[in-house]
C-alpha positions in Angstrom: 23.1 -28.0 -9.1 24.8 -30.4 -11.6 22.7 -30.7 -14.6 22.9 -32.8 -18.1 24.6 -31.2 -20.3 21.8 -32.3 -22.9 18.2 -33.0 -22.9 16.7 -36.2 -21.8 15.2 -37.9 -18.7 17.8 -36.9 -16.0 17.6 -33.4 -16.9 14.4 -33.2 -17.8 12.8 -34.4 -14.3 15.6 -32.5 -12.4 15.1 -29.6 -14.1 11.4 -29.3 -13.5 11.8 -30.3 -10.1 13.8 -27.3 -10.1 11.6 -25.3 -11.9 7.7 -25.6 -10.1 9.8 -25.5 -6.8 11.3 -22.0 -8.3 7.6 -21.2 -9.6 6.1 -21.7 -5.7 8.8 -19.2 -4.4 7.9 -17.0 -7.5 4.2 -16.7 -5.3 3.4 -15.7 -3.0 -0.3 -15.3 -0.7 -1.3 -11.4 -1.0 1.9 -10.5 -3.5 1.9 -8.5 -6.5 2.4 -4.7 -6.3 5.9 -2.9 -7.3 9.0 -4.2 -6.3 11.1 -1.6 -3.9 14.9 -1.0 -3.4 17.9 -2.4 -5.3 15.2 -4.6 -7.4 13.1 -1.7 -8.2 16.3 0.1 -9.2 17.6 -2.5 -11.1 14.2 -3.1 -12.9 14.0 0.5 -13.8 17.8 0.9 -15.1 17.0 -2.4 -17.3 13.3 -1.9 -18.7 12.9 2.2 -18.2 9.8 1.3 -15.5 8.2 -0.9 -13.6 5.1 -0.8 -15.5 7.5 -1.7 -18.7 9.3 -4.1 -17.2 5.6 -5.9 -16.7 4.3 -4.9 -19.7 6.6 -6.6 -21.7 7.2 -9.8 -18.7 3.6 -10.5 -19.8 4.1 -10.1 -23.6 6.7 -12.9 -23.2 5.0 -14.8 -21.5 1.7 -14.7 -23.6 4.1 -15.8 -27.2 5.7 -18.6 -25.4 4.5 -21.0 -27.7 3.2 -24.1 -26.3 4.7 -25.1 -22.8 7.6 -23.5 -21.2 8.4 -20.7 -18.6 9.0 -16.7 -18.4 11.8 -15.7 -16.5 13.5 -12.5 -14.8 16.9 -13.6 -15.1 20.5 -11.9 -14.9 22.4 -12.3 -18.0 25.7 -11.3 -19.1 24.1 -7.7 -20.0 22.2 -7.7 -16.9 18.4 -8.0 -16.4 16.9 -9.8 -18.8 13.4 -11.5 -20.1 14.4 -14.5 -21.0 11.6 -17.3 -22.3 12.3 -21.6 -22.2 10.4 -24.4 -23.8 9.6 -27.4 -21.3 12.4 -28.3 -18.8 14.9 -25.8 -20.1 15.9 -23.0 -17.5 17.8 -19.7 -17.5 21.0 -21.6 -15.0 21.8 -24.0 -18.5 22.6 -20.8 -19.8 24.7 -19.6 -17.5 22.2 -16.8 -16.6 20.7 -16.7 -12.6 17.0 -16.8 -12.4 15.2 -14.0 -10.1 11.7 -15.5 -10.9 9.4 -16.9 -13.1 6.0 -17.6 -14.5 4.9 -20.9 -15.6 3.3 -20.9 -19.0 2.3 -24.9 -19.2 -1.0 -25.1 -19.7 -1.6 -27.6 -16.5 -0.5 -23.9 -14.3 -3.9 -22.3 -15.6 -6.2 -24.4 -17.3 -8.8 -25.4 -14.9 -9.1 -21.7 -13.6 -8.4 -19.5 -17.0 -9.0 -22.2 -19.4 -7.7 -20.9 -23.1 -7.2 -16.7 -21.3 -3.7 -17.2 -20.5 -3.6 -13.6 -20.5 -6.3 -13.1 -17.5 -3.7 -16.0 -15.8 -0.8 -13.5 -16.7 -1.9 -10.3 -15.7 -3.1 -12.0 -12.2 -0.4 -13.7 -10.9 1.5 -10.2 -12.0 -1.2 -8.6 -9.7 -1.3 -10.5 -7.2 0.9 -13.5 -6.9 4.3 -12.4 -7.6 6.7 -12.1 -4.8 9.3 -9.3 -5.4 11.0 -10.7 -2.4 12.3 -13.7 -3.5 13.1 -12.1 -6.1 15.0 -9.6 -4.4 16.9 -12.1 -2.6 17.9 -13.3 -5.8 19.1 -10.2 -7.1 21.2 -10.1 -3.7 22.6 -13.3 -4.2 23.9 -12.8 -7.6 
């Protein structure tokens, strides 16, 4: 994907094209649970535990201030949280996104309202597909 090298219209409706289509793959019907594998491996080795890893996934993404995205993302020290505002994303940076959360209020509202916690700790529960993720990871 060729991307603006600088903010404005072309990136910024590419780059959330990009984004909710990488946010519907992030989902999936009946997901949630632990990740297994090389991801679960590679999840431990980077946050000490699953359970860390989505403790503090969610504490991103709840400080996010105002609209953006939560990613799991491989940088150049490996697994990494990594947090953008509106349109950016984690392949700008050179870094390859595993998945993500989106944190715009339009992704919540009308079922959480103002709890984007409850919408957090949810999708974390029972939304988030650990295997596109791990077909990410085997990608990279």
């Amino acid at each position: 994907m060729i991307l603006a090298a600088e903010p404005g219209g072309i990136f910024n409706n590419a780059a959330q094209i990009w984004n909710h289509t990488f946010y519907w793959h992030s989902m999936t019907p009946g997901g949630g649970g632990e990740p297994d594998g090389d991801l679960e491996t590679a999840i431990e080795q980077s946050f000490g535990s699953v359970d860390q890893f989505k403790q503090t996934f969610a504490d991103k993404a709840k400080t996010l201030f105002g609209s953006g995205w939560t990613w799991l993302a491989i940088g150049s020290g490996g697994l990494e949280i990594v947090q953008t505002k509106d349109a950016d994303l984690p392949l700008k940076h050179g870094q390859t996104a595993l998945l993500t959360i989106d944190v715009w209020e339009h992704a919540y509202y009308l079922d959480y309202q103002n709890a984007r916690p409850a919408y957090i700790e949810t999708w974390l529960e029972q939304l988030v597909n650990w295997e596109f993720a791990a077909a990410n990871l085997a990608k990279a």
